[in-house]
TORKOL-4160 file (C-alpha; in steps of 0.2 Angstrom, whole numbers, padded with zeros to 4 digits, m for minus):
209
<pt num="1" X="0000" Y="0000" Z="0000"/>
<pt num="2" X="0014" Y="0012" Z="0004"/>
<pt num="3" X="0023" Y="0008" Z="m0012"/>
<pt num="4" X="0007" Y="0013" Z="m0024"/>
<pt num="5" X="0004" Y="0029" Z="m0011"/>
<pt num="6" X="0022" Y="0035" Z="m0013"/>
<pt num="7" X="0022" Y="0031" Z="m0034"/>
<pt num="8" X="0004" Y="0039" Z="m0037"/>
<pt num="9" X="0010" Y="0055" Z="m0027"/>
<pt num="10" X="0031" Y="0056" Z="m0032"/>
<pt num="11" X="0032" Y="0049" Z="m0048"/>
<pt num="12" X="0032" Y="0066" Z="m0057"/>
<pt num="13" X="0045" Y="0072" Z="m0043"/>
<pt num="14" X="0056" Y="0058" Z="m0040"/>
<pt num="15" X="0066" Y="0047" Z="m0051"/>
<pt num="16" X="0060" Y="0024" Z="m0051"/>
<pt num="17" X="0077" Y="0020" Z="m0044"/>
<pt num="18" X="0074" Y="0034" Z="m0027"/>
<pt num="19" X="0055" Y="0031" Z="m0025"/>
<pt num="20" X="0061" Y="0010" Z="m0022"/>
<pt num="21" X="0075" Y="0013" Z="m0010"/>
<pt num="22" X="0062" Y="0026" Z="m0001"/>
<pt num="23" X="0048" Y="0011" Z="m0001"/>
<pt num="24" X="0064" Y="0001" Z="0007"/>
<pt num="25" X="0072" Y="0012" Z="0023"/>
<pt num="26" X="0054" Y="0023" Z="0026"/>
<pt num="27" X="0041" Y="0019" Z="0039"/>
<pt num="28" X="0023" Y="0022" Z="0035"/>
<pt num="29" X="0013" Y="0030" Z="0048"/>
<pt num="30" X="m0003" Y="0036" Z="0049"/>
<pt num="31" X="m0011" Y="0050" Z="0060"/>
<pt num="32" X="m0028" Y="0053" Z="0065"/>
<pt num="33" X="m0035" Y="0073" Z="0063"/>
<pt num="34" X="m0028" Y="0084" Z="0077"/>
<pt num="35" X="m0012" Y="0073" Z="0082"/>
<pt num="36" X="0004" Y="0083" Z="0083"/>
<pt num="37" X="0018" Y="0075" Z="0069"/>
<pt num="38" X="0034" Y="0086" Z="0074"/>
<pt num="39" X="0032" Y="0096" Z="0089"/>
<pt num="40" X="0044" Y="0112" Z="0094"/>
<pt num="41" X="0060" Y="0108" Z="0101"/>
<pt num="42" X="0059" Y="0090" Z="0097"/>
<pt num="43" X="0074" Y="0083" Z="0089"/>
<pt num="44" X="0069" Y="0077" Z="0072"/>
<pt num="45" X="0077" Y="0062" Z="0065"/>
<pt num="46" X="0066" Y="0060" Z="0051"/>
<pt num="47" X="0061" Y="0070" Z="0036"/>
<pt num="48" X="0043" Y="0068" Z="0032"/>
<pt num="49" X="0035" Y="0063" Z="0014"/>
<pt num="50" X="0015" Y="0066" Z="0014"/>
<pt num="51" X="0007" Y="0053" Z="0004"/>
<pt num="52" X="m0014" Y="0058" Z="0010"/>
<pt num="53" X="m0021" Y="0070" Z="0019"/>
<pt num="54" X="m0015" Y="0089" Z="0024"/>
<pt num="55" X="m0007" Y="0094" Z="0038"/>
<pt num="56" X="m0005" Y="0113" Z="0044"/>
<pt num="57" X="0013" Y="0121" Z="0050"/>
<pt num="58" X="0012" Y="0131" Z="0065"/>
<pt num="59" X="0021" Y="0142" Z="0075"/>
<pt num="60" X="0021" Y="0150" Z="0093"/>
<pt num="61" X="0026" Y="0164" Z="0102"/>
<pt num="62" X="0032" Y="0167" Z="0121"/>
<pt num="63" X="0014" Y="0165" Z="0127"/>
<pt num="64" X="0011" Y="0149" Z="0119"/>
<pt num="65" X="0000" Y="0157" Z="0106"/>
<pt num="66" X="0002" Y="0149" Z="0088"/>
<pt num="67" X="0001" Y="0156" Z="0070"/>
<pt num="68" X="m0002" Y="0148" Z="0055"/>
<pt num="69" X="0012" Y="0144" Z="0042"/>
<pt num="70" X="0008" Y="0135" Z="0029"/>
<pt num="71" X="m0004" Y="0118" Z="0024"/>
<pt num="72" X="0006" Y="0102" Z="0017"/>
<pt num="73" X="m0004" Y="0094" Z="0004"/>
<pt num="74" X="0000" Y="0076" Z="m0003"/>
<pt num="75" X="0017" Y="0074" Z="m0013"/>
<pt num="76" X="0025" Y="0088" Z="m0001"/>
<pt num="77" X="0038" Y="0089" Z="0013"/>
<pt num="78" X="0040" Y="0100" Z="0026"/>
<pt num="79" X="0055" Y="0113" Z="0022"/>
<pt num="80" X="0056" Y="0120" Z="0040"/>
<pt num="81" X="0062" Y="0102" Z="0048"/>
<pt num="82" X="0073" Y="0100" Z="0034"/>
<pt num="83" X="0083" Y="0115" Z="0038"/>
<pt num="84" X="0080" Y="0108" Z="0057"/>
<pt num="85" X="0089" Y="0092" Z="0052"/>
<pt num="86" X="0104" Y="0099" Z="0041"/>
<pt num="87" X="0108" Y="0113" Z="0056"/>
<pt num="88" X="0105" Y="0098" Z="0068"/>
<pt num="89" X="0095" Y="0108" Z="0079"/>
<pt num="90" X="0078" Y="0105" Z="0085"/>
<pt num="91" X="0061" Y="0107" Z="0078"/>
<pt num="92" X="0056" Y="0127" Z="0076"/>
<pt num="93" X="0038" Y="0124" Z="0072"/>
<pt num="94" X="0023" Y="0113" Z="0074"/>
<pt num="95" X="0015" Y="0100" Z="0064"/>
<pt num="96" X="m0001" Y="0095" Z="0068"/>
<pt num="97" X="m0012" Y="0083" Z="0056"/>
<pt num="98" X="m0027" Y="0095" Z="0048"/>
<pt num="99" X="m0034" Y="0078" Z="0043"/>
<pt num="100" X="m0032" Y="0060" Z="0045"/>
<pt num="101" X="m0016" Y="0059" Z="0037"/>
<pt num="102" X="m0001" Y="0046" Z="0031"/>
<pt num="103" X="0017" Y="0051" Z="0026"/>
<pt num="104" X="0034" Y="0039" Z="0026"/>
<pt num="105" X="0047" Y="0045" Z="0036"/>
<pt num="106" X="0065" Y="0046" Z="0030"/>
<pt num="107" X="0078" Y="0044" Z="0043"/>
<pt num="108" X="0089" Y="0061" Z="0043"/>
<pt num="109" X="0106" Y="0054" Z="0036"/>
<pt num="110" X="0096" Y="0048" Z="0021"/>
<pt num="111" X="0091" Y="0061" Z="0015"/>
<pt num="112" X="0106" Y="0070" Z="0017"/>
<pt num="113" X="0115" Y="0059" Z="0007"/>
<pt num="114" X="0101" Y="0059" Z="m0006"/>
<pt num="115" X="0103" Y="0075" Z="m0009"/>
<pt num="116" X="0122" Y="0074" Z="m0019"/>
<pt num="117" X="0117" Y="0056" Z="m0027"/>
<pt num="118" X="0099" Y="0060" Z="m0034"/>
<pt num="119" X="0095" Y="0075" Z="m0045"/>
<pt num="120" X="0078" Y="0073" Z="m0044"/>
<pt num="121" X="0077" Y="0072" Z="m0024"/>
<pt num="122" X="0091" Y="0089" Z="m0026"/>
<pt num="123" X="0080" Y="0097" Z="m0035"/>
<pt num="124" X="0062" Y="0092" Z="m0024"/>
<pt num="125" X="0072" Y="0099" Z="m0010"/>
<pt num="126" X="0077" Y="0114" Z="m0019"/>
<pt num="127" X="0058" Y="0116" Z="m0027"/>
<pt num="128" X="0050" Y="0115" Z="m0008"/>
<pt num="129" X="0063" Y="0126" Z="m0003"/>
<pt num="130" X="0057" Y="0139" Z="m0016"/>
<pt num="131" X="0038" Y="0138" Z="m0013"/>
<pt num="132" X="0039" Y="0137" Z="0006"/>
<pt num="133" X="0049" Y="0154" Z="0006"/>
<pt num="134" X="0034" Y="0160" Z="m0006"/>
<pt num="135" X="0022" Y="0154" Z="0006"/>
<pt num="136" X="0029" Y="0163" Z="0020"/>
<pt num="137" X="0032" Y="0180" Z="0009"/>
<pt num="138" X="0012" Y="0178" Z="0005"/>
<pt num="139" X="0009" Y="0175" Z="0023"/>
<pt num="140" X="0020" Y="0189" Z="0030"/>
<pt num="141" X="0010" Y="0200" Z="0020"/>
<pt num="142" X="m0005" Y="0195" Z="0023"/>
<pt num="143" X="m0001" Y="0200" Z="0040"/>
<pt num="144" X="0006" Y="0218" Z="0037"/>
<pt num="145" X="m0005" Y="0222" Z="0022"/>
<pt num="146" X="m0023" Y="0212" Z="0023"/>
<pt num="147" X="m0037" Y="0218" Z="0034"/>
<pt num="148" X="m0043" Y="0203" Z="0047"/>
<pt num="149" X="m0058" Y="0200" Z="0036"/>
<pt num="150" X="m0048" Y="0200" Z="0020"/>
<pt num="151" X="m0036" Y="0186" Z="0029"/>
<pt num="152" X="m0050" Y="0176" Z="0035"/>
<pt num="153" X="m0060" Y="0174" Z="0017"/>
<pt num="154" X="m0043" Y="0170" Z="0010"/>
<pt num="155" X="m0041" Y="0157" Z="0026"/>
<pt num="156" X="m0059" Y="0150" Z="0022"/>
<pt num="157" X="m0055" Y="0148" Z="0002"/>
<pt num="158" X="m0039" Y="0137" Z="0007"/>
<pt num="159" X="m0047" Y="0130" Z="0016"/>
<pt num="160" X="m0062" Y="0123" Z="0004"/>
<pt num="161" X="m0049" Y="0123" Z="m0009"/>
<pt num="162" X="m0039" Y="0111" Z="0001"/>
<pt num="163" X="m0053" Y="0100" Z="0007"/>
<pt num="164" X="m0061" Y="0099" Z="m0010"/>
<pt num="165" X="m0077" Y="0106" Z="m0004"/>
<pt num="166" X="m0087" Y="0121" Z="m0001"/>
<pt num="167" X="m0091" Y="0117" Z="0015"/>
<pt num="168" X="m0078" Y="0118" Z="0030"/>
<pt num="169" X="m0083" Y="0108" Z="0046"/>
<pt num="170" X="m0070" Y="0121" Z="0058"/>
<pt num="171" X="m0075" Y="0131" Z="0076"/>
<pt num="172" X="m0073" Y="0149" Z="0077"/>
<pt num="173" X="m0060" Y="0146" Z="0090"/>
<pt num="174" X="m0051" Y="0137" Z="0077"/>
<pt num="175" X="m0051" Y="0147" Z="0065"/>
<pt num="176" X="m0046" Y="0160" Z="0078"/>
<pt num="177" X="m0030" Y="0150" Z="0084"/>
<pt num="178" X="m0024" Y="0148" Z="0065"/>
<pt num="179" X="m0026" Y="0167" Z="0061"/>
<pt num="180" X="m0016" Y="0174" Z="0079"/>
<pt num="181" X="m0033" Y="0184" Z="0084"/>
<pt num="182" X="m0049" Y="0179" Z="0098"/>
<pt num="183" X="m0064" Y="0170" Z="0094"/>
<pt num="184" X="m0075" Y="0187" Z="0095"/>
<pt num="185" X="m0066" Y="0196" Z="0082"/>
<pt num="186" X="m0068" Y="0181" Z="0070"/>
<pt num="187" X="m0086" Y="0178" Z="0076"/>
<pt num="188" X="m0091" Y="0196" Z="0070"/>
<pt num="189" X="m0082" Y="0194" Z="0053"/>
<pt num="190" X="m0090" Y="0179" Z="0049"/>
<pt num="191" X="m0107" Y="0189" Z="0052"/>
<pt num="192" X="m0099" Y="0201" Z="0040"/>
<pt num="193" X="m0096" Y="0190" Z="0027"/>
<pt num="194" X="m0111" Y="0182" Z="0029"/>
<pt num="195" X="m0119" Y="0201" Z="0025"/>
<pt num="196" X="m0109" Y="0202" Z="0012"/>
<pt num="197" X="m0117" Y="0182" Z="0005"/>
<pt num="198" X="m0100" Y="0176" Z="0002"/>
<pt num="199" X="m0103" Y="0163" Z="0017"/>
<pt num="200" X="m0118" Y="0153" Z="0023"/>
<pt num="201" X="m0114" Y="0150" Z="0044"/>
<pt num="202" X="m0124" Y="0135" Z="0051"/>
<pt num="203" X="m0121" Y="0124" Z="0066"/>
<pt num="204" X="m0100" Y="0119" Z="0067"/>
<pt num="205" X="m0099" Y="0123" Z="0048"/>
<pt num="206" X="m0098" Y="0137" Z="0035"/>
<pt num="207" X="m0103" Y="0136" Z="0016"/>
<pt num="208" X="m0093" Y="0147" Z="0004"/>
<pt num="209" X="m0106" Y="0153" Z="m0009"/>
């Protein structure tokens, strides 16, 4: 099963000969919606490769408050462990599965040595390395640029777009957490955007329209 996973969602990335050797050394595991994957200051010894699901990237400040990163989507890795891993320092973020969610772990070394023996792993590394930094630049100014309400319709379509659906089963609280603000600022721009009929709210869901 892992083998067809990792084909079906690396076989435009990686080279035949990498994808066998990773269906040799990886271990499969698979998370349930909310588990935490990499936690801050945990050591990381293993890169993760996401076969299904999405997981989000977090970080937090000096009150234990988190922001939102980025999401990982299927055929991705997360960017901010590999630079963890090649500084050999610990994990600077967390990652916490957005939905039930399977990936392969790499052991660290692996991929280390991957990266002067494989040009197609080289050049995924380098390619996640690019749209990551993008992601961030997008995200930074979001933060410095975008009113709240225009950061949270953006948040909602990413969300549906992510999901595949029009309809996001999320708590305000949630959604508050991800975008660093309280649950009553969110709660009112929902209402807003309601108003406006670019959302439908019902019960633990809202419908983009």
């Amino acid at each position: 099963m892992t083998g067809t996973l990792l084909h079906q969602k690396f076989k435009n990335i990686l080279d035949d000969a990498l994808i066998k050797e990773i269906e040799t050394i990886g271990t499969r595991i698979t998370y349930d919606e909310g588990d935490i994957i990499i936690d801050i200051n945990q050591p990381l010894r293993f890169i993760p490769l996401l076969l299904e699901g999405s997981i989000k990237i977090l970080r937090e400040d000096s009150e234990g408050d988190e922001l939102l990163i980025y999401f990982l989507e299927p055929g991705e890795t997360c960017t901010m462990s590999l630079t963890c891993c090649t500084g050999k320092s610990k994990s600077k973020i967390r990652a916490v599965a957005e939905k039930d969610s399977t990936l392969i772990m790499i052991p660290v070394q692996q991929m280390q040595n991957w990266f002067h023996t494989h040009e197609s792993w080289r050049n995924f590394i380098l390619e996640s390395y690019q749209i990551r930094f993008d992601e961030m630049l997008e995200a930074i100014d979001n933060i410095a640029f975008m009113k709240m309400d225009e950061r949270l319709y953006k948040y909602l379509i990413n969300k549906a777009e992510l999901h595949g659906s029009n309809t996001i089963n999320i708590k305000h609280q949630d959604i508050a957490e991800d975008l660093h603000t309280s649950r009553v600022v969110v709660s009112r721009l929902l209402k807003q955007l309601e108003n406006k009929n670019k959302i439908k709210l019902n019960r633990g869901k809202i419908d983009l329209i």
